[in-house]
C-alpha positions as CSV (number, residue, x, y, z in Angstrom):
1,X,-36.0,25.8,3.4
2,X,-32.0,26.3,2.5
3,X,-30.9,29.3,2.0
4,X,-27.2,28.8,1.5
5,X,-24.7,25.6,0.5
6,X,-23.9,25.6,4.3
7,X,-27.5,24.8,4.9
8,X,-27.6,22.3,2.9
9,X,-24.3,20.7,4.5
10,X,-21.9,22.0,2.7
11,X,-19.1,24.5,4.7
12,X,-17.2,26.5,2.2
13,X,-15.9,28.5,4.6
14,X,-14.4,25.1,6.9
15,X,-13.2,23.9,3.9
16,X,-11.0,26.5,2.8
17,X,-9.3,26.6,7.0
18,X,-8.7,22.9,6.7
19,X,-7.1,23.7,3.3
20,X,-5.0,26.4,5.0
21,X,-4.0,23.8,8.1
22,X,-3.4,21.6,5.4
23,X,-0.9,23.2,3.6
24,X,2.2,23.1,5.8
25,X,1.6,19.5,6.1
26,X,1.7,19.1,2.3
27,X,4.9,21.3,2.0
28,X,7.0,19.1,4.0
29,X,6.6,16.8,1.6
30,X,7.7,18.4,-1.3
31,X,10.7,16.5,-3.2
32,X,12.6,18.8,-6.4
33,X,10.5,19.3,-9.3
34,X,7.7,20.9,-7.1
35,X,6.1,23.8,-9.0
36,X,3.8,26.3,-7.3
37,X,2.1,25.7,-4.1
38,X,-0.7,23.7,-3.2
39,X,-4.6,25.2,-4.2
40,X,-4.4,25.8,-8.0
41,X,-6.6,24.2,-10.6
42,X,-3.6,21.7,-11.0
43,X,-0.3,20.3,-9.7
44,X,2.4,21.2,-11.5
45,X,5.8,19.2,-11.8
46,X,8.6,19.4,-13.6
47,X,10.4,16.6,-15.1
48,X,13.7,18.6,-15.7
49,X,15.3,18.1,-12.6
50,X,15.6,14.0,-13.6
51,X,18.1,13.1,-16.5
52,X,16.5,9.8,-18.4
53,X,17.2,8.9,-21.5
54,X,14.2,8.0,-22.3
55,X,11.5,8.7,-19.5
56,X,8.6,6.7,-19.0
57,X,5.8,7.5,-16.7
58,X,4.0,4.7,-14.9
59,X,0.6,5.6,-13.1
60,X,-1.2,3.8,-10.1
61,X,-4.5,4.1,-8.0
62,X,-6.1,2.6,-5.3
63,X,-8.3,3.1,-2.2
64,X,-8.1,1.8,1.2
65,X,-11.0,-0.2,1.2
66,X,-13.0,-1.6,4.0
67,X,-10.5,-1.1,6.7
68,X,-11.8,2.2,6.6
69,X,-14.5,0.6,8.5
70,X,-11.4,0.3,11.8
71,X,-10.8,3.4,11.4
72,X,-14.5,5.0,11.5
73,X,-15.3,2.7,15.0
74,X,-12.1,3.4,16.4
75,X,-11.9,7.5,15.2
76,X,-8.8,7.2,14.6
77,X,-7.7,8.2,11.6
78,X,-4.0,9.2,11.4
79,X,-2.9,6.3,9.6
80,X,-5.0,5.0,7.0
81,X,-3.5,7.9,4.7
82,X,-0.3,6.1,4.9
83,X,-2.3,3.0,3.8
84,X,-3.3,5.2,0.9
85,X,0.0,5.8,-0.6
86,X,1.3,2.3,0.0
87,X,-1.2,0.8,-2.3
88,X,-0.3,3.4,-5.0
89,X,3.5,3.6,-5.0
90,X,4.1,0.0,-4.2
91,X,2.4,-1.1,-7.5
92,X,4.2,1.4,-9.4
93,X,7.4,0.2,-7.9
94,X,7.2,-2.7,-9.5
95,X,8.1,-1.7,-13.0
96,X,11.0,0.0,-11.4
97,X,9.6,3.3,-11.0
98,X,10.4,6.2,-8.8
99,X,7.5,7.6,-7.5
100,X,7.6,11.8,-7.9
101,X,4.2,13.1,-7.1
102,X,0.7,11.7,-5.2
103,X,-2.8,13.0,-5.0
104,X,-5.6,12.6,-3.1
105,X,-9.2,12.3,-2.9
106,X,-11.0,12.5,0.5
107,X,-15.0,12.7,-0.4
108,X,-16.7,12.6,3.7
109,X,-20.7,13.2,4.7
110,X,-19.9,16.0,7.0
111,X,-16.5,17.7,6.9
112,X,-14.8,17.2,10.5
113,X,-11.6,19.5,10.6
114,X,-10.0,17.0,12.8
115,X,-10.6,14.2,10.6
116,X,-9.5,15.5,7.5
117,X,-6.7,17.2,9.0
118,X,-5.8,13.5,10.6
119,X,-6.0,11.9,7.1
120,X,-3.9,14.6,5.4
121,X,-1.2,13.9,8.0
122,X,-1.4,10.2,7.3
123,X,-1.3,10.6,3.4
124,X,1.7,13.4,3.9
125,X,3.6,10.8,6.0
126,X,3.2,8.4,3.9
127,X,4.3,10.3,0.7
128,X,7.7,11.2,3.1
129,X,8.3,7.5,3.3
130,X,8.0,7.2,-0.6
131,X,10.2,10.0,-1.0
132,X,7.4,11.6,-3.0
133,X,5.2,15.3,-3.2
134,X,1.7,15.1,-2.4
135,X,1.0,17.5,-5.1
136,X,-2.5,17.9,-4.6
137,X,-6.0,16.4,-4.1
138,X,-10.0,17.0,-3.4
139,X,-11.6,17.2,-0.1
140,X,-15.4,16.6,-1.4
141,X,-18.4,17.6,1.3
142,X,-20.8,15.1,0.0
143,X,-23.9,15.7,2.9
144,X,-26.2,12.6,2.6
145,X,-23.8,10.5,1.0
146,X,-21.9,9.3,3.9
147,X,-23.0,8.8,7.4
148,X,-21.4,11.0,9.8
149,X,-17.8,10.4,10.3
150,X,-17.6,8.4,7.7
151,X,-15.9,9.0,4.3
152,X,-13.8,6.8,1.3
153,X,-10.2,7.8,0.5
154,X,-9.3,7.4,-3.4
155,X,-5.1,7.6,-3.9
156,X,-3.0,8.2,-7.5
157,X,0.6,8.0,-7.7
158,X,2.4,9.0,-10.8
159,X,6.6,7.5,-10.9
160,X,9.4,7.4,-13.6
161,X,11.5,4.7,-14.8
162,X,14.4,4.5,-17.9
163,X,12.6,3.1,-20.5
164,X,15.3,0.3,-20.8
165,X,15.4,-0.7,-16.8
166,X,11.5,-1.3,-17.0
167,X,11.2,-4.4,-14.7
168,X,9.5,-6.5,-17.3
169,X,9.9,-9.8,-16.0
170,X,10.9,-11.5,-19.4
171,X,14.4,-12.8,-17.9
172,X,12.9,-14.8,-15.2
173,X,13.6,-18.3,-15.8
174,X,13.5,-22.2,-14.1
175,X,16.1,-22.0,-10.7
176,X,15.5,-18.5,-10.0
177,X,15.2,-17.4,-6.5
178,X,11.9,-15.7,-4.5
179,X,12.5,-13.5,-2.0
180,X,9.5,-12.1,0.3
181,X,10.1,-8.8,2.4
182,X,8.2,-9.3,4.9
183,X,4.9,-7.3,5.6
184,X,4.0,-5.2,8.7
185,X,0.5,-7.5,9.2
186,X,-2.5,-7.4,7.1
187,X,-1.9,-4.3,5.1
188,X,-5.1,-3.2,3.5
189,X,-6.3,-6.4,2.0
190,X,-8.9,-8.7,3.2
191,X,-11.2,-7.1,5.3
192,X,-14.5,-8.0,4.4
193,X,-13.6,-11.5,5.4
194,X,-11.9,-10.4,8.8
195,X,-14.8,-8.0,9.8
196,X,-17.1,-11.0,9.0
197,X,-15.1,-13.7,10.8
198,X,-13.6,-11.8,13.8
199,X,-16.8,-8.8,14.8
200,X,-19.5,-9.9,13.5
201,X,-19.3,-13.8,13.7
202,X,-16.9,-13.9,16.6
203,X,-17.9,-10.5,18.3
204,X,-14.5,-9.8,19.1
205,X,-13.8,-6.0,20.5
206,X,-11.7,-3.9,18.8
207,X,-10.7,-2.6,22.2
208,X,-9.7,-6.2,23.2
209,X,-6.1,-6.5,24.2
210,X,-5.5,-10.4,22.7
211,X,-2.6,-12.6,24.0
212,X,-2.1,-14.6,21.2
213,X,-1.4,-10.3,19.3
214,X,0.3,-8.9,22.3
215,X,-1.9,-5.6,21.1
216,X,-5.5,-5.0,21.0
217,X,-7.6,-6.3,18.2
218,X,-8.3,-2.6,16.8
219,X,-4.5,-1.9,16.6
220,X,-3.8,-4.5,14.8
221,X,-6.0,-4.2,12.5
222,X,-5.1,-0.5,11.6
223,X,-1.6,-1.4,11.4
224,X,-0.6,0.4,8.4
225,X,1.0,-1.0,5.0
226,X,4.8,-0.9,4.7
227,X,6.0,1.0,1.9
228,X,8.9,-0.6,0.1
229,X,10.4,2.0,-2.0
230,X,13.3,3.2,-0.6
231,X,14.2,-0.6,0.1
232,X,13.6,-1.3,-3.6
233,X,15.1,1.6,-5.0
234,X,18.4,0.9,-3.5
235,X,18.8,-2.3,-4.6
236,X,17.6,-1.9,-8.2
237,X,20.6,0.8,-8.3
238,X,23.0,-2.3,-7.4
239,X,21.7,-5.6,-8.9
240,X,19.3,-6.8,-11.3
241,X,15.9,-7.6,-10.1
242,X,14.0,-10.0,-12.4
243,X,10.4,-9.7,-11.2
244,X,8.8,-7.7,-8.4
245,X,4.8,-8.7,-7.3
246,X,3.1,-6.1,-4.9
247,X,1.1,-8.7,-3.2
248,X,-2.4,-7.2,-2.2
249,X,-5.8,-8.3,-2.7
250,X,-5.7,-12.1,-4.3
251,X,-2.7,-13.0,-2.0
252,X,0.2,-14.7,-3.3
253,X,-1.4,-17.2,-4.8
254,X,-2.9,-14.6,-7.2
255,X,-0.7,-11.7,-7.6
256,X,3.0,-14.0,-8.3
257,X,1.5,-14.9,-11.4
258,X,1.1,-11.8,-12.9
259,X,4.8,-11.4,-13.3
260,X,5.4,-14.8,-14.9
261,X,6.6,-15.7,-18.1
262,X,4.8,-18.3,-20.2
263,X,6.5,-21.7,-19.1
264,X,7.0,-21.0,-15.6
265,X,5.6,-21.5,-12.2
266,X,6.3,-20.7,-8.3
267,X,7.3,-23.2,-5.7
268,X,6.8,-21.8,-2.2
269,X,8.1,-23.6,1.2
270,X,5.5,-22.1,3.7
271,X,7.5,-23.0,6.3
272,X,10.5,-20.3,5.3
273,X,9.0,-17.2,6.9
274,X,7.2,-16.7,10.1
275,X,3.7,-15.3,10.1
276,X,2.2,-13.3,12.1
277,X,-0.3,-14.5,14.5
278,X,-3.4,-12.2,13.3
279,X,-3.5,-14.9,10.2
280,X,-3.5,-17.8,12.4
281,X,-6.7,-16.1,14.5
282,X,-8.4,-15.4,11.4
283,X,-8.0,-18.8,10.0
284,X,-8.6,-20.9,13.0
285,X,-11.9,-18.4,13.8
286,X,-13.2,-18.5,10.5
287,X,-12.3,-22.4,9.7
288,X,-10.8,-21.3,6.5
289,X,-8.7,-23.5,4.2
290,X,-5.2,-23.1,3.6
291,X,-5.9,-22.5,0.1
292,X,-8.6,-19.9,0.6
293,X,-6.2,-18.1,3.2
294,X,-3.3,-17.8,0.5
295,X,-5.6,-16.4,-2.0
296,X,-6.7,-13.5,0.2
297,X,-4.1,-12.1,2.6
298,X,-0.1,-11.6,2.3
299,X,0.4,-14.3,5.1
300,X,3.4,-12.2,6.2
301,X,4.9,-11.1,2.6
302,X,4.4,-7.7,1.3
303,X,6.5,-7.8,-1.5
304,X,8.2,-10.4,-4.0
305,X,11.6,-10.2,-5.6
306,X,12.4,-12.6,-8.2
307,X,16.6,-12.4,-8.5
308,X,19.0,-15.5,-10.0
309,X,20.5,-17.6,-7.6
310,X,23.8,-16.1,-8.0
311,X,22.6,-12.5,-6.7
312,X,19.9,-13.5,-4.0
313,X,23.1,-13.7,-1.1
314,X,24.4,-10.3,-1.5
315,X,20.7,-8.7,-1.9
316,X,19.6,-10.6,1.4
317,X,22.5,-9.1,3.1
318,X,21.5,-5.8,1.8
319,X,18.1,-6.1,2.8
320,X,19.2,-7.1,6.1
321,X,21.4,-3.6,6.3
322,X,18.5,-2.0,5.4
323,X,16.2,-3.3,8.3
324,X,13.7,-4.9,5.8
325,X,12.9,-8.2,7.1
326,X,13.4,-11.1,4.4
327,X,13.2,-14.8,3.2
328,X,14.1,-16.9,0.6
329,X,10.7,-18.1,0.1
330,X,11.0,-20.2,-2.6
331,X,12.3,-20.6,-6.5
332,X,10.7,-20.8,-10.5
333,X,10.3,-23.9,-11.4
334,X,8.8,-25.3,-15.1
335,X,5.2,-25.2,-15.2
336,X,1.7,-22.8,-16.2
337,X,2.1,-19.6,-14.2
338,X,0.9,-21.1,-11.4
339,X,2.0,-20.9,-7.3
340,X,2.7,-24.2,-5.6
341,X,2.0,-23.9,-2.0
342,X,3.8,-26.8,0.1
């Protein structure tokens, strides 16, 4: 018969050390407008150290999804946390926004103070590549929930934006240019369908080393999601940026549409960007259409920019000084807000 939470599987007192290894973690990410340290009820922020007119806040959340599924049969777990924050702030960068704080929420079976310590330095690094605080977050013990070693991630970013430089998308108009920054692999989309085609159909190993990859299978896979903010952030402080689409689950055949004015559809060349090979297994192992395969991944595009045709030279250029792979991938053109693949 329990006696005690810890008999029942929950550790109080392991919590509150991994809290404690947590924290100097957490404090290398904090940006100005950090209140307090980490451990209250709350996160607190202040707003006054950022002079807007007229502030706006824009919100985000996401999860991982099943690539946490890698992660558990590999136990390694220092990156998805950066995987975390990239589906958060690169959504909330689309409307222009700076991201300022992030939080967490880790619920796990059994707490393991190397995993959890392994996801917090993911999700800090990650938050240092947005230029953002991770402000806080919940570690939840949830014994019979979770098999052992096994737990779901849950991300939510908070940004700020000028109410008038909202990216709004309303400008975008027939002859505009798309530009695609190109993506670090798979990011965290799709998995269902590769664990189904490539491990379970296929029975690849994750420990496989693959020509056609030049890395094992497992690596691969866990390769984590770029983070395009500082990219982004430095060009909307130059030109004018008509549309940005965070291309995640639904592909680009999905997500471009989003951004579209009435009137107007997306004509892509296929052929203007290289992809990387993990597509190309998946689709050739799986016998999956064309269609099917640019309605689930990125095919090698993280983010889209939709610029005029007068401004897409110089912010190529600067992309290029920035080390952020990109391609004119294609232009609007008159149509139903759909995306023409040819």
């Amino acid at each position: 018969m329990a006696k005690s939470y810890k008999e029942a599987g929950v550790n109080i007192t392991l919590a509150n050390q991994v809290v404690k290894r947590m924290k100097p973690l957490i404090s290398k990410t904090s940006i100005p407008g950090v209140l307090g340290e980490i451990g209250g009820f709350g996160g607190l922020f202040s707003l006054a150290e950022y002079k807007y007119k007229e502030p706006v806040l824009v919100s985000g959340t996401d999860g991982v999804g099943t690539k946490l599924k890698i992660a558990f049969d590999l136990k390694k777990h220092d990156s998805v946390g950066i995987d975390l924050v990239a589906m958060c702030v690169n959504d909330i960068i689309t409307c222009g926004a700076k991201p300022l704080f992030f939080l967490d929420y880790i619920s796990i079976g059994k707490l393991s103070e190397g995993i959890a310590i392994n996801l917090i330095k993911g999700i800090s690094e990650g938050c240092k590549m947005a230029d953002c605080a991770l402000l806080g977050g919940e570690t939840a013990e949830m014994p019979g929930f979770y098999p052992e070693g096994e737990y779901d991630l849950a991300g939510f970013a908070v940004g700020i934006v000028d109410r008038k430089k909202i990216i709004e998308s309303k400008n975008i108009k027939e002859g505009d240019i798309v530009i695609g920054l190109a993506s670090n692999g798979l990011h965290s989309n799709g998995f269902s369908l590769v664990r189904k085609v490539l491990l379970e159909e296929k029975k690849y190993k994750l420990e496989e080393k693959l020509t056609v990859l030049k890395s094992t299978l497992g690596k691969e896979l866990l390769r984590p999601t770029r983070i395009y903010v500082k990219p982004i952030l430095h060009l909307l402080g130059k030109y004018k940026i008509l549309g940005i689409a965070h291309i995640t689950g639904g592909g680009l055949i999905e997500n471009i549409p989003r951004i579209l004015p009435e009137g107007f559809s997306i004509q892509i060349d296929q052929k203007s960007w290289p992809k990387p090979p993990i597509f190309s297994l998946i689709q050739k192992e799986g016998n999956i259409t064309e269609q099917e395969m640019y309605r689930t991944f990125n095919m090698g595009i993280g983010m889209v920019l939709i610029v005029s045709e007068s401004g897409s030279g110089k912010i190529l250029e600067e992309l290029k000084a920035m080390n952020c792979e990109s391609y004119i991938i294609g232009q609007v053109i008159k149509g139903n807000k759909h995306i023409v693949i040819r």
